[in-house]
N, C-alpha and C positions, 0 to 999 in steps of 0.2 A: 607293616608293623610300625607302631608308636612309638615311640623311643622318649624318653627324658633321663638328662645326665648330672648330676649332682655332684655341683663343683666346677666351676669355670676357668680356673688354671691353666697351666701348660697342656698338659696330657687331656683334661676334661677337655678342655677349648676345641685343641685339634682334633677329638675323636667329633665333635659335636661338628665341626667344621668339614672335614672327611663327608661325614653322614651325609649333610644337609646340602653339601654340592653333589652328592649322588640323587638327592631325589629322596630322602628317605626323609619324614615328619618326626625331627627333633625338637625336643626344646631342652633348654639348659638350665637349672636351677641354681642360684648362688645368692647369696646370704649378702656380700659385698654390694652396696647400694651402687656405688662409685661405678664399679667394675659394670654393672648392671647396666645405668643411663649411658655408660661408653659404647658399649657394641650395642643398645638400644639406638642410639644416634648415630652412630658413626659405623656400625657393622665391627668385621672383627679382618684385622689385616694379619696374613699367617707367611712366613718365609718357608719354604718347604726345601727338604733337601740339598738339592741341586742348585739353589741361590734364588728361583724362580718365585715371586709373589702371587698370593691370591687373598682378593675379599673376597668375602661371603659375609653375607648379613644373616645371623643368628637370630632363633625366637633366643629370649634369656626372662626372664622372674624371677622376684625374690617370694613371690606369691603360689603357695605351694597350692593349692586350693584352687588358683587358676588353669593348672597344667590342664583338668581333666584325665580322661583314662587313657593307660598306657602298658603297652605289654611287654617293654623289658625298662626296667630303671638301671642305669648304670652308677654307683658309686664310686667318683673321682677324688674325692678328698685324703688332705691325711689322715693318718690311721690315728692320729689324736680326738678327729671328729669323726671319727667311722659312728660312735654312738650316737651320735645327737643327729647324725643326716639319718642315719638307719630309722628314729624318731621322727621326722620329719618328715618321712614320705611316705608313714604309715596309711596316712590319707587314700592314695594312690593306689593302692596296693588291694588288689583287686583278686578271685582265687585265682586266674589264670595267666595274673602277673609274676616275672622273673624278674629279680634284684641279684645284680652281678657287682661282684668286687674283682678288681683288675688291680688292686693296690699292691703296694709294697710292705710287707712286713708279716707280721702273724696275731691271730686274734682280730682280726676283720671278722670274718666269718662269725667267729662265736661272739661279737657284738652285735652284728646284724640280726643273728637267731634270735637275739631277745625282744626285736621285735616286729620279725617276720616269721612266718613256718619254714620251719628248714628245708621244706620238699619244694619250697618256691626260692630256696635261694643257691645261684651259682656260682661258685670258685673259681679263680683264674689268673693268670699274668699275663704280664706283655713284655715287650721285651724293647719296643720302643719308648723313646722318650723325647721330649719337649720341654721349653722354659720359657717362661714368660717373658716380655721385656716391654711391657705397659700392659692398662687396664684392658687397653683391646688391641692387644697383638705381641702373637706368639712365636718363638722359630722351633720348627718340626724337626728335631736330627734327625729320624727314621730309625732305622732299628733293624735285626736279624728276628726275621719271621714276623707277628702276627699278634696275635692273642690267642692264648690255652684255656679252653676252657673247662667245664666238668661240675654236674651237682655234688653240694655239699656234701647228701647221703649217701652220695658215690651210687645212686640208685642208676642203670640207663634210661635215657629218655629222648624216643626220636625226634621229639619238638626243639629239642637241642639244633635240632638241624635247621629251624628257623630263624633261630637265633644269629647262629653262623654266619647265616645266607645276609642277614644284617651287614656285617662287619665284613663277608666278602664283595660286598655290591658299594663297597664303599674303598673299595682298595688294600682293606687292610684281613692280610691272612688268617682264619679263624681254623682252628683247629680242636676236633674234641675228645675229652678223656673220659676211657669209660674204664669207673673202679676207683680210687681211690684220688681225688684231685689235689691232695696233700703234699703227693710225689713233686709234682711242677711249681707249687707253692715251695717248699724247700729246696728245690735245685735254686728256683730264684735266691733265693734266700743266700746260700750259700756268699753269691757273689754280692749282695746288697751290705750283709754284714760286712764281709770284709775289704770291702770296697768303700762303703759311703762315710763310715766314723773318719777312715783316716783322711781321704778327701777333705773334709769338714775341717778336719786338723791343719793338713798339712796346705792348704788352697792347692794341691797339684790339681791337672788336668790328668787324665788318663795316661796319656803318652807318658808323664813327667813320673806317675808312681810306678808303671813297669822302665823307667831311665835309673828310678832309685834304688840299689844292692840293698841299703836298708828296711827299705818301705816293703820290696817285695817280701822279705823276711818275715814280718811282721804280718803281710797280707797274709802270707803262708801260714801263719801260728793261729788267726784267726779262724780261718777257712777248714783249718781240723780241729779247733771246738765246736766249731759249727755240727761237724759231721759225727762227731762223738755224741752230739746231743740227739743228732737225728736216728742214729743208730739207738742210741737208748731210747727213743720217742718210737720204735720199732721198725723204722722205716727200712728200707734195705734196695737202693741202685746206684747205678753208676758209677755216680760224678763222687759220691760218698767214697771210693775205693781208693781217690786218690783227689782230694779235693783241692789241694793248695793248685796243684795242675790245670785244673778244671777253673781256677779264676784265672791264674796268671794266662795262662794259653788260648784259652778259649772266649771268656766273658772282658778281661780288663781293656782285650787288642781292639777290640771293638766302640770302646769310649772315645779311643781317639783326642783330641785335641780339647773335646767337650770336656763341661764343668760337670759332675756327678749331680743329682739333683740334693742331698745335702751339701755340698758346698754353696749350692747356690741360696740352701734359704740360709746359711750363717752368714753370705753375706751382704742379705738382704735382711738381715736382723729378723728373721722368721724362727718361730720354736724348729728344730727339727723330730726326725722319727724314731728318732736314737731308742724311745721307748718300744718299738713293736717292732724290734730290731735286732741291737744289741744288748739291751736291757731283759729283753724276752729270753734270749739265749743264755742270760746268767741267772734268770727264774729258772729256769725249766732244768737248767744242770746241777743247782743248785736241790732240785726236787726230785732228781735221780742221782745226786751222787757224784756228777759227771765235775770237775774242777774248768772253769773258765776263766781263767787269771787275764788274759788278754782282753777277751771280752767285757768285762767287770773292767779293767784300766780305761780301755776306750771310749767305756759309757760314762764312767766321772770326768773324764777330760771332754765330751760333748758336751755334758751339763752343767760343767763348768765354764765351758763358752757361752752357752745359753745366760747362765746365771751373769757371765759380766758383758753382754748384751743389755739386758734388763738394767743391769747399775749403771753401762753408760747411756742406758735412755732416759735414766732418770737423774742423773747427771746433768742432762742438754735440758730437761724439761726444767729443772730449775732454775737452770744457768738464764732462762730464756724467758722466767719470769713467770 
């Protein structure tokens, strides 16, 4: 199977990295010129878990036209650009091509549809995670489990199971949902919202926001808007029964020492996802009725950040002449 991943980041990088020391015909698509001639020249150096290094020299393009044909496209990017990659690989996109979303947040999906056929597009999360720390080279924290995957139409389809075989031949656990792939989209969820805003806010690490009696509180208050929304969105398991529980115990212990990946783009002066996120969850309560007070606080205080980001970029740009 073909493979091209759009998006060369943390998470893109290393799944492309993964792939391509298994044997499997990746290429990586990214937009960043810079980023592109680095792992073009220099390959791509990755820390992996355990402390142990590996290169691997990556195909990469900013030349979508050149990929040729492919039979699963991965979309790695923020959910700020989910539209314009989703655009961009139209090219590509062949009838018996799969375009997967592995992102974080909600409304990938229905950005992609506009400009693929939904019966060619798959849903999904992952549960590992990765950060950049240069143009070509990234550290791999790893992760509990794999990737979920499942078509958008919630239609089954045993070609799914090629796909998989992908992502198992490559090290990394793929698992697939037949029925409704929404379900694993929202448990993520759960813990992104109420995990990432405050990270972003507060610079803790993981460790440091289950050390803090207030932050937990707060993560708690989140974590059942969240689930009052999913419940009005129709949904109906689990982790929704008792969801403050299902972050603090389950998802936060697992961060560990790590920086959450929105703290990492505030303080790398990056937009975060605050939109397909926390922002989503005070739409969508907002259009049943559901009150998100915490939600709706978290998303002005990220945007807020954002916004004196930008005034001290422009700050330094004048200062400098």
């Amino acid at each position: 199977m073909k493979v091209a991943i759009v998006g060369a980041g943390g998470l893109g990088a290393t799944f492309g990295a993964l792939m391509t020391d298994a044997g499997i015909d990746v290429t990586m698509i990214e937009i960043d010129r810079r980023r592109v001639e680095k792992i073009e020249a220099e390959g791509l150096d990755m820390i992996m878990p355990d402390g142990a290094k590996k290169h691997v020299r990556l195909k990469i393009t900013s030349d979508v036209q050149s990929v040729g044909d492919v039979d699963l496209i991965q979309i790695s990017v923020k959910g700020y650009h989910t539209g314009s990659a989703a655009q961009s690989i139209v090219p590509l996109v062949r009838p018996e091509t799969y375009v997967l979303s592995v992102q974080n947040g909600l409304g990938n999906l229905r950005r992609i549809a506009e400009h693929v056929p939904a019966e060619q597009i798959i849903g999904g999360v992952t549960a590992l995670s990765a950060m950049p720390l240069g143009l070509n080279e990234v550290k791999f924290n790893g992760g509990h489990g794999g990737v979920v995957i499942g078509r958008y139409d919630g239609t089954a389809d045993p070609r799914l199971e090629d796909v998989a075989a992908v992502y198992e031949r490559a090290g990394i656990e793929a698992q697939i949902v037949e029925g409704n792939v929404q379900v694993p989209i929202w448990r993520k969820l759960i813990a992104n919202v109420s995990n990432n805003c405050v990270a972003a806010i507060t610079g803790f690490t993981g460790n440091q926001m289950l050390s803090c009696e207030p932050i937990r509180e707060l993560i708690a208050r989140l974590a059942e808007e969240v689930a009052a929304v999913a419940r009005a969105e129709g949904l109906d398991f689990e982790e929704l029964r008792d969801p403050a529980g299902f972050v603090i115990n389950k998802t936060l212990p697992g961060v560990k020492d790590n920086k959450i990946s929105m703290l990492q783009d505030v303080e790398a002066n990056r937009r975060t996802e605050i939109d397909t996120l926390n922002a989503e969850i005070v739409r969508l309560g907002a259009l049943h009725g559901v009150p998100t007070p915490y939600n709706d606080a978290m998303t002005c205080l990220v945007r807020a950040r954002e916004q004196k980001m930008l005034w001290d970029m422009e700050a330094e740009r004048r200062s400098n002449g």
